[in-house]
Short mmCIF file of the C-alpha atoms (twelve columns), coordinates in Angstrom:
data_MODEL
# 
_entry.id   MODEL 
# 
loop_
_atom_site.group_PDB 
_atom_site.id 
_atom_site.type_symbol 
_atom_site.label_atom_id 
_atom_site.label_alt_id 
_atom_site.label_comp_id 
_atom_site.label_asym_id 
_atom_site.label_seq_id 
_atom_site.Cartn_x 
_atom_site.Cartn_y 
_atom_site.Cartn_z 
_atom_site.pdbx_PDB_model_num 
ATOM 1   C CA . UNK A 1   86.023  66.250 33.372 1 
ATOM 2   C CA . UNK A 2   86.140  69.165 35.547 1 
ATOM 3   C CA . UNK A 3   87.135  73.209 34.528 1 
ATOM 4   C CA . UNK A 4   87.093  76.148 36.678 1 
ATOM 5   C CA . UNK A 5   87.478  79.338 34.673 1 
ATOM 6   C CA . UNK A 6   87.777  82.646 37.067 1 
ATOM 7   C CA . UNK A 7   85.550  81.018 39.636 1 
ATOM 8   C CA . UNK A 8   84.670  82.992 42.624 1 
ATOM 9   C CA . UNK A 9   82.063  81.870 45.036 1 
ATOM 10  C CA . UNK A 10  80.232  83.642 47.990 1 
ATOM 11  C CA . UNK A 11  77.359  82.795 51.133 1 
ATOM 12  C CA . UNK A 12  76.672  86.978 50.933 1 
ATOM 13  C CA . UNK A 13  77.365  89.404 48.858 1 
ATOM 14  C CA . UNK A 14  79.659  90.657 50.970 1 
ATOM 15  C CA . UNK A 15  82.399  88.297 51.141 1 
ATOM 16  C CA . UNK A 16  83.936  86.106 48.480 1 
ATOM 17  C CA . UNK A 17  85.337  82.663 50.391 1 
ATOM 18  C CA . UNK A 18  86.658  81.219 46.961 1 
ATOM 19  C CA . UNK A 19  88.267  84.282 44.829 1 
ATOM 20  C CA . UNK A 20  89.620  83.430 41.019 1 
ATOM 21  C CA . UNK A 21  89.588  79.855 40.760 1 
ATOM 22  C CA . UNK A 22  91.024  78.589 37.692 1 
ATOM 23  C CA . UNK A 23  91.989  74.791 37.076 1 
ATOM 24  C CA . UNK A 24  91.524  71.742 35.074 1 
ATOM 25  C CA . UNK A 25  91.052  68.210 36.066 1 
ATOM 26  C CA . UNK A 26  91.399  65.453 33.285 1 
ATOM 27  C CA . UNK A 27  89.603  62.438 33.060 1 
ATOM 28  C CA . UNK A 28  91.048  59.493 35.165 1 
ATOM 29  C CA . UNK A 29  93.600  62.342 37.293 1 
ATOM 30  C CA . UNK A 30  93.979  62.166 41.018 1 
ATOM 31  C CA . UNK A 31  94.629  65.260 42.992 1 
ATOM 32  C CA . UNK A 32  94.890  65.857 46.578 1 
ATOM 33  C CA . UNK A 33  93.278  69.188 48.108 1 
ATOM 34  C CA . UNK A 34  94.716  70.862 50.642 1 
ATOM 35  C CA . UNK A 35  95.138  74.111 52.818 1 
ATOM 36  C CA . UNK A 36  94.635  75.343 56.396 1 
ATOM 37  C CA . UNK A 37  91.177  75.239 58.028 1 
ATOM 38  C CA . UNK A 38  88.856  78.119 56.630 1 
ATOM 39  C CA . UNK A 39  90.631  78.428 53.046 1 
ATOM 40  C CA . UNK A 40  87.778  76.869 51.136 1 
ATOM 41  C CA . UNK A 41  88.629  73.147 50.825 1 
ATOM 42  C CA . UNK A 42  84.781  72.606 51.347 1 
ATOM 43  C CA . UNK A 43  83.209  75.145 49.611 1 
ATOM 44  C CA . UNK A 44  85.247  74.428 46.222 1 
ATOM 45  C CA . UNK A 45  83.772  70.496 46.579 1 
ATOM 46  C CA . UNK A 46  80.686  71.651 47.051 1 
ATOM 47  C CA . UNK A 47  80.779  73.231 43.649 1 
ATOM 48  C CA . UNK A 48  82.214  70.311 42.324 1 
ATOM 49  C CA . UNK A 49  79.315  68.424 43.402 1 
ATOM 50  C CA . UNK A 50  77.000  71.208 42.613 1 
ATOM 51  C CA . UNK A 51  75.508  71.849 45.857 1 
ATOM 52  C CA . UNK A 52  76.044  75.231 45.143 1 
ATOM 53  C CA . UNK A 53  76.324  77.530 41.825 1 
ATOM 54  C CA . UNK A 54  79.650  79.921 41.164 1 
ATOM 55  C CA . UNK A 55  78.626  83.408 42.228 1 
ATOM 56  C CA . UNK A 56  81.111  84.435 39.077 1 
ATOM 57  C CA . UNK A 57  82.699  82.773 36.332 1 
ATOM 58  C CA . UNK A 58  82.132  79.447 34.461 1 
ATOM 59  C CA . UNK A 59  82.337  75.836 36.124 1 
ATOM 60  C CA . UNK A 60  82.269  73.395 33.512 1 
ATOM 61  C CA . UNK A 61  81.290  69.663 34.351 1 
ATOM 62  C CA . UNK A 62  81.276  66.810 32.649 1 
ATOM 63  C CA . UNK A 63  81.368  69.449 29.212 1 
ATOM 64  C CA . UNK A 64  78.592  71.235 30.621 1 
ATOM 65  C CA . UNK A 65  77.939  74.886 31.853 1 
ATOM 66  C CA . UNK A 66  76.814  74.671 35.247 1 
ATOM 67  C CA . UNK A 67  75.264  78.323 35.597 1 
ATOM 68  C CA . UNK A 68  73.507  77.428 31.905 1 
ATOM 69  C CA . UNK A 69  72.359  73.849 33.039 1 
ATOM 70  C CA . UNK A 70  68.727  73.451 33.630 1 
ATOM 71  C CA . UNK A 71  67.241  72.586 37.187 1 
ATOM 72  C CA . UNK A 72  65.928  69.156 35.681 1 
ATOM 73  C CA . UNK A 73  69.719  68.387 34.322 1 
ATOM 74  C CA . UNK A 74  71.325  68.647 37.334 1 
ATOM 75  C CA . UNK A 75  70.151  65.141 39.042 1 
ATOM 76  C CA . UNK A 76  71.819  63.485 35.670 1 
ATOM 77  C CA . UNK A 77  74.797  65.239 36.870 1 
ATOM 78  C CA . UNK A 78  74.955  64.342 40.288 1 
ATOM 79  C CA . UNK A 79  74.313  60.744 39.704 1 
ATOM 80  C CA . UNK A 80  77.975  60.889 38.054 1 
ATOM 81  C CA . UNK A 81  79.444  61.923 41.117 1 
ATOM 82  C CA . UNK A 82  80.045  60.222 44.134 1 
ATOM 83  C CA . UNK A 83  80.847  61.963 47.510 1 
ATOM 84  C CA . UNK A 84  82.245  61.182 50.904 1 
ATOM 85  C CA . UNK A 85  80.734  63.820 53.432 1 
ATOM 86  C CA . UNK A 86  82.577  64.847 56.504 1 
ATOM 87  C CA . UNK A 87  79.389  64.419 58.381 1 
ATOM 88  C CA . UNK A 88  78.464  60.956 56.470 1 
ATOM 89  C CA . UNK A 89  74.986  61.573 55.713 1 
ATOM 90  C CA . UNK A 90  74.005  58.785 56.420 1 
ATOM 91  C CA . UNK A 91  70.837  57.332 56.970 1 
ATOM 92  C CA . UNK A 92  69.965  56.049 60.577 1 
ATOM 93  C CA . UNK A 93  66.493  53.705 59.764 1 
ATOM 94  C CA . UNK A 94  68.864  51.682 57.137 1 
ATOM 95  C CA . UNK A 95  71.559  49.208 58.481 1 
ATOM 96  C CA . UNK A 96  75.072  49.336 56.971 1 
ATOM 97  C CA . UNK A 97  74.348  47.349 53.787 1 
ATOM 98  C CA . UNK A 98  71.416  48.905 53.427 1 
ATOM 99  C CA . UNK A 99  72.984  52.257 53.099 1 
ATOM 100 C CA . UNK A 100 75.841  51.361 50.924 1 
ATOM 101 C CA . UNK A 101 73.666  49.545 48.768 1 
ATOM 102 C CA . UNK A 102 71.396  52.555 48.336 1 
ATOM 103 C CA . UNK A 103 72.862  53.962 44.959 1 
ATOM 104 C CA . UNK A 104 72.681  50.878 43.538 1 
ATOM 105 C CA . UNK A 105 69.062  50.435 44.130 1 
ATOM 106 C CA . UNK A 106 68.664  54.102 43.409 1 
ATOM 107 C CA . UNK A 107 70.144  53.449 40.005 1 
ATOM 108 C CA . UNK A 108 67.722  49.941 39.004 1 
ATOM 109 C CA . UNK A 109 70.072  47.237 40.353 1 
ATOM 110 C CA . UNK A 110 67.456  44.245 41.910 1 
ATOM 111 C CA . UNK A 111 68.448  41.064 43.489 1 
ATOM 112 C CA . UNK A 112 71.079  39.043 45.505 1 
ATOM 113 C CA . UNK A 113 74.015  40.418 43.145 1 
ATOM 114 C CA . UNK A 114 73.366  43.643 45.222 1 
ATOM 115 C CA . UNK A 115 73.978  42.663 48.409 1 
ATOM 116 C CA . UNK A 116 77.068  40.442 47.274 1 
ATOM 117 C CA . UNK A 117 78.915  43.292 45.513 1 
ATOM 118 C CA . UNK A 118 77.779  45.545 49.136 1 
ATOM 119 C CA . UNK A 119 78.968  42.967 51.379 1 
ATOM 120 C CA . UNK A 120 82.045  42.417 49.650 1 
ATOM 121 C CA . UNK A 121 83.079  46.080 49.971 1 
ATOM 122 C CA . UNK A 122 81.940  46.468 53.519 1 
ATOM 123 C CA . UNK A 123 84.265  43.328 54.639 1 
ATOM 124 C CA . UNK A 124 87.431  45.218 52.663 1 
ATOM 125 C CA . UNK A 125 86.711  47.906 54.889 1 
ATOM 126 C CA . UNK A 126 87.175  45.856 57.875 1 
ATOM 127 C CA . UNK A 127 82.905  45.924 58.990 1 
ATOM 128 C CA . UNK A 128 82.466  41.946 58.247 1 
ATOM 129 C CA . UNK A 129 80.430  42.420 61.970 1 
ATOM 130 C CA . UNK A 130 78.958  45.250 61.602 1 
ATOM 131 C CA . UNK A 131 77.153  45.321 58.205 1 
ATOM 132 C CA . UNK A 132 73.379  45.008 59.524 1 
ATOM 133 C CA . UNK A 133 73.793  47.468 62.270 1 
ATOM 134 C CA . UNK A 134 72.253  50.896 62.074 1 
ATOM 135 C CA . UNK A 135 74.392  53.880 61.777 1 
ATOM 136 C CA . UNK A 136 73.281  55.223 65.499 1 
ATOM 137 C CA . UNK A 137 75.071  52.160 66.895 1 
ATOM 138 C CA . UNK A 138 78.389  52.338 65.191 1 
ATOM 139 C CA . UNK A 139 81.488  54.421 66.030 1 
ATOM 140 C CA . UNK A 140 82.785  57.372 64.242 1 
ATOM 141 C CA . UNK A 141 84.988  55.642 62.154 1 
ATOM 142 C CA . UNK A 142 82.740  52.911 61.443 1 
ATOM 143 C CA . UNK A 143 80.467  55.597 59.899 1 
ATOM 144 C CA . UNK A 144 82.998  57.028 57.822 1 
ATOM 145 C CA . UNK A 145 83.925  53.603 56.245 1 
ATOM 146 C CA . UNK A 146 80.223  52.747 55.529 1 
ATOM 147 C CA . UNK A 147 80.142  56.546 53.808 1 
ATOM 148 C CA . UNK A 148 82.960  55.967 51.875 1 
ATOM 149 C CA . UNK A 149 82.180  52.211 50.443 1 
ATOM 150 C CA . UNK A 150 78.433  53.804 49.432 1 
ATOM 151 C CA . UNK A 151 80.294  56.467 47.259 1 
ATOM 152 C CA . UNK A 152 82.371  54.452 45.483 1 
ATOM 153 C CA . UNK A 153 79.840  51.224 45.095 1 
ATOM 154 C CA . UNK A 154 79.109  52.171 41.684 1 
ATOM 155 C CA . UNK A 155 82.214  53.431 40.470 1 
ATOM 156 C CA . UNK A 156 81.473  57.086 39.614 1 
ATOM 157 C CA . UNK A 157 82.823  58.827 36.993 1 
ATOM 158 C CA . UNK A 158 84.590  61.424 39.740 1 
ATOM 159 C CA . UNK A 159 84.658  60.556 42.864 1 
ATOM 160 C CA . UNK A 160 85.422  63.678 45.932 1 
ATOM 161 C CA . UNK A 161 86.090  62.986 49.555 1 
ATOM 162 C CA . UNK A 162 86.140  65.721 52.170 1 
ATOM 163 C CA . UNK A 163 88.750  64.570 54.873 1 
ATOM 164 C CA . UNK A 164 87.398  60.929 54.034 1 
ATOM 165 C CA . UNK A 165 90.717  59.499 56.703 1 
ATOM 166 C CA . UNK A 166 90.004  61.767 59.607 1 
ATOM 167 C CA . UNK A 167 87.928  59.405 61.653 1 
ATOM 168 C CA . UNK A 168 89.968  56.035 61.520 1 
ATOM 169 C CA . UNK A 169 93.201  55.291 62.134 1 
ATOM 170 C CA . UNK A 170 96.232  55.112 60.285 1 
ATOM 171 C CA . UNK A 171 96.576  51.396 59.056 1 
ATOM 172 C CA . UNK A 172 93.156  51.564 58.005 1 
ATOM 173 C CA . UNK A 173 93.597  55.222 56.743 1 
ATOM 174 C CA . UNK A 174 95.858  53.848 54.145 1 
ATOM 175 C CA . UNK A 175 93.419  50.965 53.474 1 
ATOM 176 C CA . UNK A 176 90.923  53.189 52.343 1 
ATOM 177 C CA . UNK A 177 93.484  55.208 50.464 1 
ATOM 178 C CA . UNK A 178 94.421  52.103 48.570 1 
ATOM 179 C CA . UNK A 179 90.754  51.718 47.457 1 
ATOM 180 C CA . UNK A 180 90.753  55.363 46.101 1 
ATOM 181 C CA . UNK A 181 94.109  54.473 44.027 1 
ATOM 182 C CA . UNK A 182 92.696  51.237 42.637 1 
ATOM 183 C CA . UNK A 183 89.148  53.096 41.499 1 
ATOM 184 C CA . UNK A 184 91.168  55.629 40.520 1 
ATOM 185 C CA . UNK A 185 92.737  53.442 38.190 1 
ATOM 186 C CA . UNK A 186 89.840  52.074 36.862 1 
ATOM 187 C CA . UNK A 187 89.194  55.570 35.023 1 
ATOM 188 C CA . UNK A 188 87.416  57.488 38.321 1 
ATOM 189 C CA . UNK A 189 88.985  60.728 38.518 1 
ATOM 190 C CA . UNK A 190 89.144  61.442 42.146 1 
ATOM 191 C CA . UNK A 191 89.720  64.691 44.271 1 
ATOM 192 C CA . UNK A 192 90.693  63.901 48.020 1 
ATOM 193 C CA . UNK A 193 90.526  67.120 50.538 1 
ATOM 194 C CA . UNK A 194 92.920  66.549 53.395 1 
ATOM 195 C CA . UNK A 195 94.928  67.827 56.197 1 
ATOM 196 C CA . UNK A 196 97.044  64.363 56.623 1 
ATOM 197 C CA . UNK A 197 100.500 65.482 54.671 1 
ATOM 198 C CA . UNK A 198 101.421 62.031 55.358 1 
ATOM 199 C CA . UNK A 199 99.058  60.658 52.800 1 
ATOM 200 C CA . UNK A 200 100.145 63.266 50.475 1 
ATOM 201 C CA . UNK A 201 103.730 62.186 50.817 1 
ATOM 202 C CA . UNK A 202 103.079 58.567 50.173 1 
ATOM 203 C CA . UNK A 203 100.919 58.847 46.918 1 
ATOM 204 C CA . UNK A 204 103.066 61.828 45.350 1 
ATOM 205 C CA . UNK A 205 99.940  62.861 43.475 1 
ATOM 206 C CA . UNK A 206 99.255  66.813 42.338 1 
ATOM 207 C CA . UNK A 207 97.933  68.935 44.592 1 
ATOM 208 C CA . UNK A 208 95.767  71.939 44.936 1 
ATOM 209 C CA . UNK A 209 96.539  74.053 47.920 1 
ATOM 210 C CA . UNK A 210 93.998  76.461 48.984 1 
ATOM 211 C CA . UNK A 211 95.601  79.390 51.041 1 
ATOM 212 C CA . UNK A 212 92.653  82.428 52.069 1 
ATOM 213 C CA . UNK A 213 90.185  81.522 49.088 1 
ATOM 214 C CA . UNK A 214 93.189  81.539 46.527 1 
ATOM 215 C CA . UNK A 215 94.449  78.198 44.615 1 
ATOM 216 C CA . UNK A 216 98.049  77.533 44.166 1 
ATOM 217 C CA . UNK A 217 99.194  74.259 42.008 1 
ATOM 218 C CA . UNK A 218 101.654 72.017 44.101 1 
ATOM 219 C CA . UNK A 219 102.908 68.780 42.025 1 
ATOM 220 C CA . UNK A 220 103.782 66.063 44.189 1 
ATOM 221 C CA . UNK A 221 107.024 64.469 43.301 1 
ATOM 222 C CA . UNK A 222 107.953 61.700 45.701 1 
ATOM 223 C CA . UNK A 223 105.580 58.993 44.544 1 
ATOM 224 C CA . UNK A 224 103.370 58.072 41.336 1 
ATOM 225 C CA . UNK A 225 100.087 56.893 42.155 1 
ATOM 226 C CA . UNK A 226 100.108 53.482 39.789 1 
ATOM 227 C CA . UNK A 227 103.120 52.279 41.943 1 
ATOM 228 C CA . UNK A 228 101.352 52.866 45.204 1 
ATOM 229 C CA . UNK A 229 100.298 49.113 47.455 1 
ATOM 230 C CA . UNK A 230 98.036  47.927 49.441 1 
ATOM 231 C CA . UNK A 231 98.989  48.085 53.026 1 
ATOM 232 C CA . UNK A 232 99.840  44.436 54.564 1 
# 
């Protein structure tokens, strides 16, 4: 699905914020991502969802070459990849249902089917009330959920989430954790950056710990992810 091979990445030529980056992720794995603030949590998604192009070494995705791909490829790409934004990108003229039902639309999908499969989604996320609201009315966390149902409405082949819990609270931080397990099991392979160890614990899942722009493999052991439940 996804290989680094002696990835480094920098803004300048100066200054390399990811240095070396080798890993692979196979199709339908989960892996946490994790390190202190400023060791290139964001910067390595951002390759991943090819906002930006290795400054050395290969990034392989989806069996292709990134540096090799052609401009006009790259949209293909991206529409296999779904992607929770710290900053939700969302946007403000389109309510709630509007905006998670965007990729669907994006992608051909027409009629009342749509809006059932949207509305569904937004009422597992707890926004039953809020799904015709615009995004400048709605709270912080109520932003985040909205982000996170439009990435995963149609079930992307990898799915990456940049602190996708730090806005809501914990009951409802494992709610939306449960939704990542149960897509993941569906075949998404998913790639959660986080700073809540908590979550960590409870899924058990491998991680990749970023420390200074250098990745370390850390496997979880406490927990599988197939045996992990919804929250009551």
């Amino acid at each position: 699905m996804v290989e680094f091979r002696n990835v480094s990445m920098g803004y300048d030529k100066e200054f390399d914020v990811l240095k070396d980056i080798s890993f692979k992720l196979e199709p339908g794995s989960m892996h946490f991502l994790t390190g202190p603030s400023g060791a290139g949590k964001t910067s390595l998604l951002k390759l991943m969802y090819l906002a930006h192009r290795p400054t050395r070494g290969e990034l392989i995705m989806f069996g292709q070459d990134v540096a090799k791909a052609q401009r006009d490829d790259l949209p293909k790409l991206r529409r296999r990849i779904g992607v929770v934004f710290q900053d939700f990108r969302l946007l403000d003229h389109l309510s709630a249902v509007e905006n998670v039902a965007l990729p669907l639309r994006i992608a051909g999908g027409k009629g009342p089917q749509i809006n059932e499969h949207v509305e569904e989604l937004l009422s597992w996320v707890g926004l039953d009330d809020r799904m015709m609201a615009n995004p400048s009315s709605l709270s912080g966390g109520e932003k985040q959920r909205i982000a996170i149902a439009r990435a995963v409405i149609r079930r992307p082949d990898i799915l990456l989430a940049d602190e996708p819990t730090g806005n809501v609270d914990p009951e409802m931080a494992e709610r939306l954790l449960y939704l990542f397990v149960e897509l993941n099991k569906l075949g998404t392979t998913i790639v959660i950056a986080t700073h809540d160890s908590s979550l960590v614990e409870k899924i058990g899942a491998p991680r990749l710990h970023l420390e200074k722009g250098k990745l370390l493999h850390i496997e979880g052991t406490k927990r599988i992810v197939s045996e992990y439940e919804a929250p009551q």
